[in-house]
Residue, then its C-alpha position, 0 to 999 in steps of 0.5 A: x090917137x090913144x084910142x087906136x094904140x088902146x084897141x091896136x094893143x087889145x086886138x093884140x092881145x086877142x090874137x095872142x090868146x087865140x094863138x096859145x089856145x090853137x096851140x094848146x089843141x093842137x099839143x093833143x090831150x094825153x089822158x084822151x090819147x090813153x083812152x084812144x090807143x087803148x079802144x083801138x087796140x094799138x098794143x096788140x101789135x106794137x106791145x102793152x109799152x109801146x116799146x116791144x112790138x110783136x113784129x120787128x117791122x112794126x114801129x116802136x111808138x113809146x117816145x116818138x116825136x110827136x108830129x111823126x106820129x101825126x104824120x104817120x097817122x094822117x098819111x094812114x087815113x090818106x092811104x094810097x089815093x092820095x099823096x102823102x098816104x101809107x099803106x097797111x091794111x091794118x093802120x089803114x082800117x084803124x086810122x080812117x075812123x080818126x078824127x084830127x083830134x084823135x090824132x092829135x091826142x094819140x100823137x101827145x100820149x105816145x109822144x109822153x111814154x118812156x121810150x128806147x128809141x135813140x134820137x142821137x149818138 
């Protein structure tokens, strides 16, 4: 009976780690996201903050939440064929070379940036 409580209470463990380990991927890494946004070249239309895009029908992206940002971002790479998906020629073109993780760290770096957005009056 020990024996199964030990290997029960180990495979715990196990799981728990995997657990925070797929959450720590999935939180995105900043400083790559920095490097993403600024090889896409993500301020030329949504400003050098994030904060003051050239367009006011572009999004300011500086402090959006982050599964927003995921979401928005997966469902640019989606575009119209599929459920789910935006369309804009330009976040088109630009979110189809993502990878799940490139999205996942932009997602984290936007999501760190001071923001003027406001959540709540």
């Amino acid at each position: 009976m020990k024996k199964i409580l030990t290997w029960m209470s180990v495979g715990v463990c196990v799981a728990a780690l995997c657990a925070v380990s797929l959450n720590a991927v999935a939180a995105g890494d900043a400083e790559a996201g920095k490097l993403l946004v600024d090889k896409y070249s993500c301020a030329a239309c949504h400003g050098k903050d994030f904060n003051s895009p050239i367009d006011p029908s572009y999004p300011k992206l500086a402090g959006q939440h982050q599964d927003y940002l995921r979401h928005a971002l997966i469902a640019y790479r989606r575009g119209n064929e599929a459920m789910n998906g935006r369309t804009n020629a330009i976040m088109g073109a630009q979110a189809k070379a993502l990878t799940d993780q490139d999205i996942e760290n932009i997602a984290a770096y936007l999501h760190s940036l001071p923001g003027t957005l406001v959540l709540q009056k």
